[in-house]
C-alpha positions as CSV (number, residue, x, y, z in Angstrom):
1,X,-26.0,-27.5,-58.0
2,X,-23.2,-28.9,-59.7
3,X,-20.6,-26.2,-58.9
4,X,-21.3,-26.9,-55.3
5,X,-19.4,-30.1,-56.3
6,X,-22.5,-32.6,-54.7
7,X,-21.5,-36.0,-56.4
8,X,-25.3,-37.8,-56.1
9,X,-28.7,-36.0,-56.7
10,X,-29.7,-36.8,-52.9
11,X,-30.6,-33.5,-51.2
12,X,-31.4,-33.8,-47.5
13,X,-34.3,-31.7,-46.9
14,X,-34.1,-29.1,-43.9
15,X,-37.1,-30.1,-41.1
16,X,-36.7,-27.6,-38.5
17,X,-36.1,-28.6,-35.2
18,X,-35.6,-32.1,-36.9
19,X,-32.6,-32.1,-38.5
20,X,-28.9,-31.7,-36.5
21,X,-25.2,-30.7,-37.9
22,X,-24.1,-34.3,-37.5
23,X,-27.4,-35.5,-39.8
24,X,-26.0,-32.3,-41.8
25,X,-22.9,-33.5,-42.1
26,X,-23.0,-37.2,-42.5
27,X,-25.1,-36.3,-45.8
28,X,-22.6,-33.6,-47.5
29,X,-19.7,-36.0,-46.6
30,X,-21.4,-39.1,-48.2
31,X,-21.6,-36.4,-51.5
32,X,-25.4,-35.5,-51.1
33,X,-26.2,-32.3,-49.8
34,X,-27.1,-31.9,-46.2
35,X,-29.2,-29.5,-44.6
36,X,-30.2,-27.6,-41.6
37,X,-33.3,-26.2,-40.8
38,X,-33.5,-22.7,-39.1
39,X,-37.0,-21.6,-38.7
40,X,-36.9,-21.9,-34.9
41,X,-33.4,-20.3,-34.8
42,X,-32.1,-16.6,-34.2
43,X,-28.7,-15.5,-35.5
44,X,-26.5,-16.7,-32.7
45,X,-27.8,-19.6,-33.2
46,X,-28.2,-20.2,-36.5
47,X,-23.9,-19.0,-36.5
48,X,-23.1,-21.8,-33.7
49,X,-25.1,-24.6,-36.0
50,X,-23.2,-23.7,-39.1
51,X,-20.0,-23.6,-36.5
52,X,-20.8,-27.2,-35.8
53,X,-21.7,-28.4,-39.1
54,X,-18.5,-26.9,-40.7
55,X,-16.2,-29.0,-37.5
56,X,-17.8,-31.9,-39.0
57,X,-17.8,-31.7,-42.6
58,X,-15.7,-29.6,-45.1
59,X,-18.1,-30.2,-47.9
60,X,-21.0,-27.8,-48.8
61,X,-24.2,-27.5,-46.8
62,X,-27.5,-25.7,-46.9
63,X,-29.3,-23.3,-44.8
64,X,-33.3,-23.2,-44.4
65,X,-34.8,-20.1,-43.5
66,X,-38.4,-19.0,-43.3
67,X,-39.5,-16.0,-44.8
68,X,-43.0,-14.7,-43.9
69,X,-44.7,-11.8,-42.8
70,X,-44.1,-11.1,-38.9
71,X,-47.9,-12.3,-37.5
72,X,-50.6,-9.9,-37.0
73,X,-51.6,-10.6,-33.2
74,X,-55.6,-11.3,-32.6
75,X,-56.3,-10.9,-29.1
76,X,-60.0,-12.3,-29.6
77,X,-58.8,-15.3,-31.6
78,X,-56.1,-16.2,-29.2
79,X,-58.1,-16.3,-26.1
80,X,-61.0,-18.2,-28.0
81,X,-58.1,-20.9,-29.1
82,X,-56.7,-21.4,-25.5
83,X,-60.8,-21.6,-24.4
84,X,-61.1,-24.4,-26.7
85,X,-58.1,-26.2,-26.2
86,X,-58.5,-26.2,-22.5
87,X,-60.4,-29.1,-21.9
88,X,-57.4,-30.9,-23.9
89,X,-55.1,-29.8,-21.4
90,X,-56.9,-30.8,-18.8
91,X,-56.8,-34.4,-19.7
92,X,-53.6,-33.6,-18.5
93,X,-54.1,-31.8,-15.4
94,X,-52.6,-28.7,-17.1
95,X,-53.7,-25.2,-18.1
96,X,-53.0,-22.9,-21.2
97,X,-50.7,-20.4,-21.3
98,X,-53.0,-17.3,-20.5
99,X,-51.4,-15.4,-23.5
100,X,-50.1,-15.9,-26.7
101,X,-46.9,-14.9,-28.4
102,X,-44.8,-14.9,-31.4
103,X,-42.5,-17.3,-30.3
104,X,-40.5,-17.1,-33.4
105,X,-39.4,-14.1,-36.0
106,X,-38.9,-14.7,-39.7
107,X,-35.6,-14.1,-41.5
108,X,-36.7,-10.7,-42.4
109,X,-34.0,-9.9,-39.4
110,X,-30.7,-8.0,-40.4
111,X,-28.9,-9.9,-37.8
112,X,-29.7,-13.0,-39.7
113,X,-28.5,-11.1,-42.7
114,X,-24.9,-10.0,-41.1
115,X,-24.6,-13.3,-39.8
116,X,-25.0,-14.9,-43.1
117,X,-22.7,-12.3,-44.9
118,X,-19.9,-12.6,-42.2
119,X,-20.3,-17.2,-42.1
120,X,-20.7,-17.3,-45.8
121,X,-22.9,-20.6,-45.8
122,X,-22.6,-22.4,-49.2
123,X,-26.5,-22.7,-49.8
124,X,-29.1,-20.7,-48.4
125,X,-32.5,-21.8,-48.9
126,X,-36.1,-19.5,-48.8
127,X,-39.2,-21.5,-47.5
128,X,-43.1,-19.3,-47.3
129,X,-41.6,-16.8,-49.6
130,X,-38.9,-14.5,-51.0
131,X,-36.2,-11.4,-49.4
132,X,-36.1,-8.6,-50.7
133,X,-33.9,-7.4,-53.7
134,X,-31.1,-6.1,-51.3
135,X,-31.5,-9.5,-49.2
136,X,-31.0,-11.5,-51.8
137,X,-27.9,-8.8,-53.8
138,X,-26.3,-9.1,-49.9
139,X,-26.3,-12.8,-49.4
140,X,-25.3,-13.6,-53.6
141,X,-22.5,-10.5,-53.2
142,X,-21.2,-12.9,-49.8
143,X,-20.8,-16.1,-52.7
144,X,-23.8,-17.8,-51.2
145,X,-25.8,-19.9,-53.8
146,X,-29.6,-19.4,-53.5
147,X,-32.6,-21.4,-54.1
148,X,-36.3,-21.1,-52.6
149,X,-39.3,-23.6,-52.2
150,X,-42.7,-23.0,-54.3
151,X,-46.2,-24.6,-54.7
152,X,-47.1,-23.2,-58.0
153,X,-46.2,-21.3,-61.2
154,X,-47.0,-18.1,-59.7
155,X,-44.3,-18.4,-57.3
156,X,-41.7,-20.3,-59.6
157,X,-42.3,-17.3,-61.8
158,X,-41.1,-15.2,-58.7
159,X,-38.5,-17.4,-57.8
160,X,-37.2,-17.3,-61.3
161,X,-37.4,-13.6,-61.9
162,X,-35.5,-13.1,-58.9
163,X,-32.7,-14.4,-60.1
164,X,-32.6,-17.5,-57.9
165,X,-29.6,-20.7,-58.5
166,X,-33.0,-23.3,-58.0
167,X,-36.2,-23.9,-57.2
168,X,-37.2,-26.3,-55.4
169,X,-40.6,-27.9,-56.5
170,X,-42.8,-29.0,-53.2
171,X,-45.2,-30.9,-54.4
172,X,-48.6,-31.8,-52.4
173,X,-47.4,-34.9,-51.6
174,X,-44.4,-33.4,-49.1
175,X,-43.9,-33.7,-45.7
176,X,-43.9,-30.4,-42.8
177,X,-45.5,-26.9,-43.9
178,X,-46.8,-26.2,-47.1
179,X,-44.5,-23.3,-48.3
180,X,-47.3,-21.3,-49.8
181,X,-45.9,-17.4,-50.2
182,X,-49.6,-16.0,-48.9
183,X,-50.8,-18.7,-46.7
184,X,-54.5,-16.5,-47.6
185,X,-54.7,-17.5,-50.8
186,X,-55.8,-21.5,-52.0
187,X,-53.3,-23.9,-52.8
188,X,-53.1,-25.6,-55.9
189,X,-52.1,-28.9,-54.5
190,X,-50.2,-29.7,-57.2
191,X,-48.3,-33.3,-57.5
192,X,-44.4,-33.1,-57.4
193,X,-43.9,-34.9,-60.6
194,X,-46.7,-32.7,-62.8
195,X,-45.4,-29.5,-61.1
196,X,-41.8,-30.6,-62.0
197,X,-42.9,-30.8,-65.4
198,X,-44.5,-27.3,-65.8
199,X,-41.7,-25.7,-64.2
200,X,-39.4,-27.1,-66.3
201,X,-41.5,-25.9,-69.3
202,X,-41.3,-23.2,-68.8
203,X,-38.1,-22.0,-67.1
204,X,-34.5,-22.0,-67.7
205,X,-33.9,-22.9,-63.8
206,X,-32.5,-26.5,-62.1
207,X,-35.3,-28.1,-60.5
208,X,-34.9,-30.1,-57.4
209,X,-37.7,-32.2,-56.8
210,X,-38.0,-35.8,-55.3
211,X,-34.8,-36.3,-55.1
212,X,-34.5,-33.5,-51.8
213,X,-35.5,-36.0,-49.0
214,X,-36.7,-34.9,-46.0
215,X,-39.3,-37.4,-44.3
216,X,-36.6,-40.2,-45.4
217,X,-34.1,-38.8,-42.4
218,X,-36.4,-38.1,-39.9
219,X,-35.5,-41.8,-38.3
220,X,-32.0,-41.0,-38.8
221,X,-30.3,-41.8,-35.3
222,X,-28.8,-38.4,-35.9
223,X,-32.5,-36.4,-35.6
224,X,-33.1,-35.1,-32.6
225,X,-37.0,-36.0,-32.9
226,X,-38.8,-37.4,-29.3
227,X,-39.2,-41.7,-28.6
228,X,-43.1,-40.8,-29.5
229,X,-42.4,-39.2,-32.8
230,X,-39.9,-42.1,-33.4
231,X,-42.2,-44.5,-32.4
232,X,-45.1,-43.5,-34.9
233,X,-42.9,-42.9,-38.1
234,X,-41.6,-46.7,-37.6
235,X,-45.3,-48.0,-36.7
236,X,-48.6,-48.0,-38.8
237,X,-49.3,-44.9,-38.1
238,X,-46.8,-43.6,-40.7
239,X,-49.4,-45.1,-43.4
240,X,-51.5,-42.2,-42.7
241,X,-50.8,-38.4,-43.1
242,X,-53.3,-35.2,-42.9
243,X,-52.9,-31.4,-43.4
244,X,-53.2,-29.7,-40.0
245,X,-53.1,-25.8,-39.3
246,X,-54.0,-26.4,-35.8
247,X,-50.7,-26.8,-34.3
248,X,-48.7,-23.7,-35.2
249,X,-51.3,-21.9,-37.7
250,X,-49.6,-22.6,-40.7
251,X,-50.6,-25.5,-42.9
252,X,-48.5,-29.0,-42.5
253,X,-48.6,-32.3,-43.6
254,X,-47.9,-34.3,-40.9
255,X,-48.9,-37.7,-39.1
256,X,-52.5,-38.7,-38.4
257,X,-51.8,-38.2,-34.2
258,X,-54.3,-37.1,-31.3
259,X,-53.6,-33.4,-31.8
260,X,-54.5,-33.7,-35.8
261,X,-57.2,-35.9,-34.7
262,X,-59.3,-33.2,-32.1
263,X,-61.3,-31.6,-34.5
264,X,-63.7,-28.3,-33.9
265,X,-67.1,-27.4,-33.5
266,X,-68.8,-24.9,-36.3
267,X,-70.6,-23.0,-33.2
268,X,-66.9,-22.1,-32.0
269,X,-64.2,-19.7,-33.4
270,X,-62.2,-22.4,-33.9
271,X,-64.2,-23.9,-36.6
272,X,-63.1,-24.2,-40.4
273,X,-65.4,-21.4,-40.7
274,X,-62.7,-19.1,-38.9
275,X,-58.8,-19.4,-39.0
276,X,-55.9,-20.3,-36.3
277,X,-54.5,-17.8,-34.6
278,X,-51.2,-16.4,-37.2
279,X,-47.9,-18.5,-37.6
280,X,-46.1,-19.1,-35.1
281,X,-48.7,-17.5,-32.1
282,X,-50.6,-20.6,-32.7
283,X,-47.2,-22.8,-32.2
284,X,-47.3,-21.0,-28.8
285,X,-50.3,-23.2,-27.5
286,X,-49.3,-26.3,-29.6
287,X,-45.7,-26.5,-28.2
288,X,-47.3,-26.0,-24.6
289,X,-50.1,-28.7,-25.0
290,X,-47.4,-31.1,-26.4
291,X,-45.2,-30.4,-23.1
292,X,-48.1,-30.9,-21.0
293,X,-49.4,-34.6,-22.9
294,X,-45.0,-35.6,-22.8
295,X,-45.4,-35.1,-19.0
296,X,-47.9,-37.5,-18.9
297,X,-46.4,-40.1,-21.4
298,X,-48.5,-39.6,-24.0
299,X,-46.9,-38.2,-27.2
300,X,-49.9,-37.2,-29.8
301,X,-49.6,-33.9,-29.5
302,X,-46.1,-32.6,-31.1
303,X,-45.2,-32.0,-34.3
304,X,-44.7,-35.3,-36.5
305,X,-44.0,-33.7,-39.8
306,X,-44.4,-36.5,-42.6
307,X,-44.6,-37.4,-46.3
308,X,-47.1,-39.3,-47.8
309,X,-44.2,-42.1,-48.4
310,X,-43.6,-42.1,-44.4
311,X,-44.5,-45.5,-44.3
312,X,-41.0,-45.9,-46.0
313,X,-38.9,-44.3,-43.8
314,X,-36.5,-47.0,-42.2
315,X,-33.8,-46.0,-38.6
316,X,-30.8,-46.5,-39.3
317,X,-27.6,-43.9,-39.1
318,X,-27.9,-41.7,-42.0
319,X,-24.7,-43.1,-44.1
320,X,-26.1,-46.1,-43.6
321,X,-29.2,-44.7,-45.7
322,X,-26.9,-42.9,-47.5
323,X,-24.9,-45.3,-49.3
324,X,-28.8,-47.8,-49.1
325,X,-30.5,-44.9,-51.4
326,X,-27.1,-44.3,-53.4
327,X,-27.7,-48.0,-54.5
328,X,-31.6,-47.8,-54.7
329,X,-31.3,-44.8,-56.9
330,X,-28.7,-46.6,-59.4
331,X,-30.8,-49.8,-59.4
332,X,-33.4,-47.5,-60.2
333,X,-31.6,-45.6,-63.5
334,X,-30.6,-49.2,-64.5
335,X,-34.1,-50.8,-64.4
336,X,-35.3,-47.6,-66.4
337,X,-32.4,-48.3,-69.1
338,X,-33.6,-51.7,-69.4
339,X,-37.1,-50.9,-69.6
340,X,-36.2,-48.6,-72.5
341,X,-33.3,-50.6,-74.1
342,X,-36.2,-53.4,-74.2
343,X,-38.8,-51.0,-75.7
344,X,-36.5,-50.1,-78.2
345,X,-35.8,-53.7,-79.3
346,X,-39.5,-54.1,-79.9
347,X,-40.3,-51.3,-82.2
């Protein structure tokens, strides 16, 4: 990343739906490199957030996209999930939606595409996967540095042979979705600092590890996160994170709340025996259950993406934790060069 001229290895990671231009911005002009993320966005607006960003800032940012297969509707599944979630929403003297949808696409979208080729974003970032060979030759050909997330060798291997600027290294221990490339298949759960290690083994590719932050920002007063998310990052509940699927069908790390906390019966389709409906149909149901509990007052229900180190996570305006883990990381690189200045002295 050093051509993109980013003077401190802090990388803001994208949250979707989390993280605004001026949280974007505030980060690439205190030298890190800020990020947006996309998932939930289509072209137009994906164009006016870069718009805003760029009115802000004149230093690089990056751009998180999804990439996953378009969801495979399951009529049956979806009506047996709304059955069992509707004793949930009447808690809240609410019903269901009586269907499902796909409420958003994936950047397999030549809209997206043009849109990137015509606003020439300085990073662009892959997240559940990888474009195509023309994607990726279209978006490099506009100038625009690429790098994609992955869980384990296999997909660094992809990420590498592709032809890729970075990966970045998610480990287990990561906030938000799990960017597994077939969400099928087990994870390997592997820990950011041994997966770090093998990939650096083993490829001639930067890594970007723990230093891309992403659970770190979500306090920021420049997130656009709800007074109940807020609320439980800055409590004790933010000493407790799960995986949860239930929510919007993909697998998330996210803060122990009431919606992670509802559990399922093995004589239902819901059960661990059976999946969620697909990414994002699930979301569909999740996002509509979460209205219904806000209308009440009660906030357990939404998406409260977290890191395992959420308990860390501290409000303040994000140059403020800017220039507060500028410092923490060069007290860190000092007490390391004492440690090994002292070592040395021993031997």
């Amino acid at each position: 990343m050093k051509r993109l001229g980013i003077a401190t290895p802090i990388i803001q990671a994208p949250m979707a739906g989390v993280t605004m231009p001026a949280l974007a911005a505030v980060v690439s002009n205190a030298g890190g490199l800020g990020s947006l993320g996309v998932g939930t966005m289509n072209a137009e607006a994906v164009r006016k957030a870069i718009r805003e960003t760029r009115a802000l800032t004149d230093k690089p940012f990056n751009i998180n996209v999804f990439w996953h297969s378009p969801a495979r509707a399951d009529a049956a599944l979806e009506q047996a999930w709304l059955d069992w979630l509707a004793p949930v929403f009447a808690q809240f003297d609410a019903k269901p939606p009586q269907a499902l949808s796909e409420i958003y696409t994936s950047f397999v979208d030549e809209a997206m595409l043009k849109m990137f080729a015509e606003e020439k974003p300085a990073v662009v970032s892959f997240h559940f996967g990888l474009p195509s060979k023309a994607y990726i030759d279209a978006l490099r050909g506009a100038g625009i540095t690429l790098i994609a997330s992955a869980t384990n060798l296999r997909e660094a291997q992809q990420v590498a042979d592709a032809g890729l600027d970075a990966i970045v290294a998610q480990g287990i221990e990561a906030g938000g979705y799990r960017g597994v490339f077939d969400s099928t298949t087990d994870d390997d759960g592997l820990g950011v600092f041994a997966f770090t290690r093998l990939i650096a083994m083993r490829f001639d590719v930067p890594v970007i590890a723990a230093a891309q932050l992403g659970t770190a920002f979500v306090p920021c007063t420049e997130t656009s996160i709800d007074a109940g998310y807020r609320r439980a990052i800055l409590s004790e509940a933010a000493n407790s994170t799960t995986f949860t699927a239930a929510i919007s069908g993909r697998v998330a790390r996210s803060l122990a709340n009431k919606f992670t906390a509802l559990g399922w019966h093995d004589d239902t389709p819901a059960s661990p025996a059976y999946p969620s409906p697909a990414y994002p149909i699930t979301y569909d149901a999740g996002k509509a259950l979460h209205a219904a509990a806000k209308a009440k007052g009660k906030f357990g229900y939404g998406t409260q993406w977290a890191g395992q180190t959420a308990a860390l996570a501290r409000e303040m305006p994000a140059a403020e934790l800017m220039a507060k883990l500028r410092a923490e990381l060069q007290a860190s690189i000092k007490g390391l060069q004492r440690a090994a200045a002292s070592l040395m002295c021993t031997q």
